[in-house]
Backbone bond lengths (Angstrom), bond angles and torsions (degrees), N, CA, C in turn:
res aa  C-N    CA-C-N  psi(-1)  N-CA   C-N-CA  omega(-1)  CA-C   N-CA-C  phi
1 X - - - 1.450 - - 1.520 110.14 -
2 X 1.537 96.23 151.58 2.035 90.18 -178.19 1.609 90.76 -114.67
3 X 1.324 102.59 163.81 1.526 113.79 -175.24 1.278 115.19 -76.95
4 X 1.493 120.94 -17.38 1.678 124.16 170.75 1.519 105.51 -93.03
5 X 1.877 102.52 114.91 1.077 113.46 -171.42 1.771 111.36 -58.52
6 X 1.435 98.92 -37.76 1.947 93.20 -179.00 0.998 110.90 -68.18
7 X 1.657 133.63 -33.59 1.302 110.56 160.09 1.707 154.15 -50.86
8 X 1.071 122.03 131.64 1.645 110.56 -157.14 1.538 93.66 -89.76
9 X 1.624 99.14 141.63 1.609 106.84 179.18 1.269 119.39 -67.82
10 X 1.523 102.72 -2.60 2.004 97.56 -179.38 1.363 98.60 -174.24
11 X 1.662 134.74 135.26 1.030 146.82 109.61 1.989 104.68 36.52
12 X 1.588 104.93 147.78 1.513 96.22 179.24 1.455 96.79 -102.61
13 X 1.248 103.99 -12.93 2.010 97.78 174.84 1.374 108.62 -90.47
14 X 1.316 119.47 -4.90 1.441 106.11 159.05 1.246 116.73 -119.92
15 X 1.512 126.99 27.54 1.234 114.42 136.19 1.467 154.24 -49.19
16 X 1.359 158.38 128.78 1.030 162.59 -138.16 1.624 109.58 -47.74
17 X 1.800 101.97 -53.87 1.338 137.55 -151.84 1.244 114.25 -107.04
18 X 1.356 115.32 -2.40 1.308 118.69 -159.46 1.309 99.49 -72.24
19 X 0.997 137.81 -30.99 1.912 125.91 174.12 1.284 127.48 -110.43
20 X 1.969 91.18 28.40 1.602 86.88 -175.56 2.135 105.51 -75.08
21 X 1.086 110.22 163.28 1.608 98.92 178.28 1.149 127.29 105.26
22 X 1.392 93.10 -46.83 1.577 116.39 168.24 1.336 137.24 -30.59
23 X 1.188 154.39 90.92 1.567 133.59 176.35 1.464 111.51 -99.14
24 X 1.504 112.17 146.79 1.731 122.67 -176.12 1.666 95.54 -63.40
25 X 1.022 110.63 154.42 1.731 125.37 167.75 1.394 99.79 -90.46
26 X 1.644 112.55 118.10 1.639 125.95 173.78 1.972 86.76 -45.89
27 X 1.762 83.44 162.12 1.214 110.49 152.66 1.405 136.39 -58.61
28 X 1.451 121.19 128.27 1.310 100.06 -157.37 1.401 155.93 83.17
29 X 1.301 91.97 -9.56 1.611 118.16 178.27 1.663 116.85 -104.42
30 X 0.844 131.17 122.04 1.757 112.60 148.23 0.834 146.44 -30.02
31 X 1.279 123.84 127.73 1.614 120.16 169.24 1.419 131.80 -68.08
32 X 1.272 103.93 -17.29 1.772 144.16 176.38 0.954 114.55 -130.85
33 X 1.539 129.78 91.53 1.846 139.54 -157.33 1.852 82.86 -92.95
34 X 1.287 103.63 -73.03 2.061 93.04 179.88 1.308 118.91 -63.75
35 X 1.016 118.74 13.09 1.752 108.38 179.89 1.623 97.42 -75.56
36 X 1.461 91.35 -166.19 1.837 94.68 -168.20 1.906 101.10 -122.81
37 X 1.197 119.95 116.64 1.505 109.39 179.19 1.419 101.10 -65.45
38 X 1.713 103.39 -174.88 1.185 109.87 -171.08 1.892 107.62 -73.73
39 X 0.885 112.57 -4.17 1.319 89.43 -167.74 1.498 105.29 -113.23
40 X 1.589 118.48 7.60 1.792 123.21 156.85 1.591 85.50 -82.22
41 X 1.350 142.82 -55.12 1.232 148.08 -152.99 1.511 90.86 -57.91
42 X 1.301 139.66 -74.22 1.188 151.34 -172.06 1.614 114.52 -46.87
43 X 1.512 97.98 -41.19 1.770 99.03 -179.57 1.713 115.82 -75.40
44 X 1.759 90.22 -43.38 1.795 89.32 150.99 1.079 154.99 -62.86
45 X 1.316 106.37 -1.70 1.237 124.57 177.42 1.747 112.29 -107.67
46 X 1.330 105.41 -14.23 2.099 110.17 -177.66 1.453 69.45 -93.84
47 X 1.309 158.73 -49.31 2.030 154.69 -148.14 1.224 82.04 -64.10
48 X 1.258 122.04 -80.22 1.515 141.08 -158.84 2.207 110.78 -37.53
49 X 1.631 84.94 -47.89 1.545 89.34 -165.86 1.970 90.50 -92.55
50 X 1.354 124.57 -1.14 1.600 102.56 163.90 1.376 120.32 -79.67
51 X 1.795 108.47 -30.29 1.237 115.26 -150.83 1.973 74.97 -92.68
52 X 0.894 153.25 -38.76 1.398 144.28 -176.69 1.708 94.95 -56.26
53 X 1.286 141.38 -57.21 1.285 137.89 -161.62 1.814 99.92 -76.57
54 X 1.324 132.76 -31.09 1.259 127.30 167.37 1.112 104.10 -63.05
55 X 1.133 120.25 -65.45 1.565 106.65 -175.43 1.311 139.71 -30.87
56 X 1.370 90.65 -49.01 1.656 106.92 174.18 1.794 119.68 -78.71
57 X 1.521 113.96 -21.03 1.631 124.55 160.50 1.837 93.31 -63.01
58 X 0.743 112.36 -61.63 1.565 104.23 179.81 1.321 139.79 -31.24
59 X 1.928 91.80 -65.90 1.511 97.55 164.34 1.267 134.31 -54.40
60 X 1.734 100.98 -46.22 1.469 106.69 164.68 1.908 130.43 -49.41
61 X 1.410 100.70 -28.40 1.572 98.26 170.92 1.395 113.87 -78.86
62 X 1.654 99.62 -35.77 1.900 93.98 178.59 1.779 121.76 -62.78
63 X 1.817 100.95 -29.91 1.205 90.25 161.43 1.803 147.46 -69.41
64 X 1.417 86.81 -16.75 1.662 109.69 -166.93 1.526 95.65 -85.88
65 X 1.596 108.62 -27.14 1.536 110.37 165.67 1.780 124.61 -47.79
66 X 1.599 84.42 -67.49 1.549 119.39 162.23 1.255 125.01 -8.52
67 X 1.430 98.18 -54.35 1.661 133.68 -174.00 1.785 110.94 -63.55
68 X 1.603 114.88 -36.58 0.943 127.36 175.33 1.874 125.95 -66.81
69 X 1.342 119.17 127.69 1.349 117.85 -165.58 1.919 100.74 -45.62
70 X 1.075 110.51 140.63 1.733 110.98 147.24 1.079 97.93 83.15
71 X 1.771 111.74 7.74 1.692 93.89 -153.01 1.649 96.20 -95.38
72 X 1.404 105.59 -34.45 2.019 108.27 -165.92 1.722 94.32 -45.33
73 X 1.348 136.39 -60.40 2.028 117.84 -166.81 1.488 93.99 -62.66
74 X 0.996 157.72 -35.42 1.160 153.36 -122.06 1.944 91.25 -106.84
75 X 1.236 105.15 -47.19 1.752 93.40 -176.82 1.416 109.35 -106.92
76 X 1.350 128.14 27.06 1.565 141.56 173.13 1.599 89.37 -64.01
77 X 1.155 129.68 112.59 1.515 140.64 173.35 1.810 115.77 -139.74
78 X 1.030 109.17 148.86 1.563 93.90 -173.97 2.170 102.07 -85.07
79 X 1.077 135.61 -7.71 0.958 129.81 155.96 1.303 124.66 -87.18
80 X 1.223 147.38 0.77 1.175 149.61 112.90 1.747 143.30 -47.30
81 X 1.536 96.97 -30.71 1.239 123.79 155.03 1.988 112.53 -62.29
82 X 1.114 93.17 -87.77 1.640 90.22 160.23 1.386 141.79 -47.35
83 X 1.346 120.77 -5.19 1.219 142.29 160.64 1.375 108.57 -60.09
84 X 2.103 110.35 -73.58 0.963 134.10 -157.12 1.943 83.05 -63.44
85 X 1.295 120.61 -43.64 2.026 117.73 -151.01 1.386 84.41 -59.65
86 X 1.864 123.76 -55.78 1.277 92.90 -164.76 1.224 130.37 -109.02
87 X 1.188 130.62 51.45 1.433 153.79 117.14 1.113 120.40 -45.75
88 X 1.417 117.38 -62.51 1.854 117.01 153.29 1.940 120.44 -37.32
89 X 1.400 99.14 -66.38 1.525 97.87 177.67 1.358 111.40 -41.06
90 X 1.288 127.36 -41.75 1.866 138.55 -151.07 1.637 90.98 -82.39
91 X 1.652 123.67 -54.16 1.418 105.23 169.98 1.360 115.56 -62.32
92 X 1.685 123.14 -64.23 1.099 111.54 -143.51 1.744 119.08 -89.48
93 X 1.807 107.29 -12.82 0.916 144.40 177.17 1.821 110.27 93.62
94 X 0.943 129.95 174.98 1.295 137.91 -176.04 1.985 109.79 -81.19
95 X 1.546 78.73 132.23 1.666 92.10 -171.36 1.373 108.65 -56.87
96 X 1.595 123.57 149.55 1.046 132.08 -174.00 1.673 100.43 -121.55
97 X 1.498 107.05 112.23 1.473 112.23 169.84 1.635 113.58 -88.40
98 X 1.351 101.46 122.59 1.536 128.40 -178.36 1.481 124.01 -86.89
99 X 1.351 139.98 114.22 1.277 143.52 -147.08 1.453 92.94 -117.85
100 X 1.320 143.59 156.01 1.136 143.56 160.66 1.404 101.11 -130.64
101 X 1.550 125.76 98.51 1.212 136.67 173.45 1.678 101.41 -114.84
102 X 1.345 118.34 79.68 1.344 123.74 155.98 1.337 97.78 -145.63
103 X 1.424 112.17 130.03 0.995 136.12 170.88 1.852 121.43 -41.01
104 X 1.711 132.86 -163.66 1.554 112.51 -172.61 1.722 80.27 -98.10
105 X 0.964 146.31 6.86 1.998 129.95 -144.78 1.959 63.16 -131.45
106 X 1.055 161.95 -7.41 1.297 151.34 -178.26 1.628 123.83 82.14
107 X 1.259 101.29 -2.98 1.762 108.43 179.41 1.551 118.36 -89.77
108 X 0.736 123.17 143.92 1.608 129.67 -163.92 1.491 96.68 -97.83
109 X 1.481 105.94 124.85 1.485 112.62 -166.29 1.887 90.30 -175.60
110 X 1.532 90.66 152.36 1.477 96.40 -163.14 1.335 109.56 -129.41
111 X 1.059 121.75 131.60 1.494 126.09 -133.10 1.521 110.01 -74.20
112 X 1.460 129.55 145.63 1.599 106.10 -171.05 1.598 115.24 -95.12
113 X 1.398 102.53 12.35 1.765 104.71 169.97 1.731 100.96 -128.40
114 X 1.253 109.57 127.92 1.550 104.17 166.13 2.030 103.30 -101.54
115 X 1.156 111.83 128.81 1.567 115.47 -178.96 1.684 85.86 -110.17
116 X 1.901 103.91 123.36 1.525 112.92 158.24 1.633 105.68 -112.11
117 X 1.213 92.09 135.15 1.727 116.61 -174.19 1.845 105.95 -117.71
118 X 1.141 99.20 112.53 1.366 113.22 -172.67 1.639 97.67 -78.96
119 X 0.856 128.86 165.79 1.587 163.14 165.47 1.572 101.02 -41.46
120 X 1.672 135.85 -29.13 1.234 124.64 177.38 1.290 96.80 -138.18
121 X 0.861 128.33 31.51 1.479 125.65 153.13 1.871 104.54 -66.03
122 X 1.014 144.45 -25.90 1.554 139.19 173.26 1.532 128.94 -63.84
123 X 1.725 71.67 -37.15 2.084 102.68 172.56 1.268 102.32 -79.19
124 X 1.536 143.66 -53.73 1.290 135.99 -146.75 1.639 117.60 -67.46
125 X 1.633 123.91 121.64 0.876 117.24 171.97 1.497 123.11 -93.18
126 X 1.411 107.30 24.62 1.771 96.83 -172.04 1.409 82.00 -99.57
127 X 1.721 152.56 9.69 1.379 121.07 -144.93 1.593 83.20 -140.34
């Protein structure tokens, strides 16, 4: 034992127990039966880099579209729309919405009355 309690008296590979449970992987088998060998890895990865180069043949025509008088209401489509969003996500990555649930004293605690206020509750004169 060492005298600093946070310190651990030993390593987890040299613990006693560390492989109790354990069984050897037969011969021949995987260690990772769903994983992906190299050559799903490889095909996903030529998928990955076609559908990245379509994308971008795309945008480039929607812009050259773009370019055309009258044309931007005319190709407002929701699959073009979503085209263009995730092209954005892929650079900039997907927005991260931020909650600030700490209280004014800084402790995170959740309030023991929730009050819901409808939309005419400001208007209502019976209340």
């Amino acid at each position: 034992m060492t005298d600093d309690p946070k310190k651990k008296p030993y390593r987890r590979k040299d613990h006693p127990e560390h492989m109790t449970g354990l069984k050897p992987i037969e011969k021949g088998r995987s260690g990772n039966p769903g994983g992906f060998t190299k050559a799903m890895r490889a095909k996903r990865e030529e998928q990955f880099m076609k559908a990245e180069a379509a994308v971008g043949k795309m945008l480039d025509a929607l812009l050259l579209e773009l370019d055309k008088p009258d044309a931007a209401l005319s190709m407002i489509s929701a699959d073009k729309l979503k085209l263009v969003h995730a092209a954005i996500e892929r650079y900039e990555g997907k927005a991260v919405a931020k909650v600030d649930n700490t209280s004014s004293d800084g402790s995170v605690t959740m309030p023991s009355v929730i009050r819901l206020v409808g939309p005419d509750a400001a208007t209502d004169d019976n209340g």
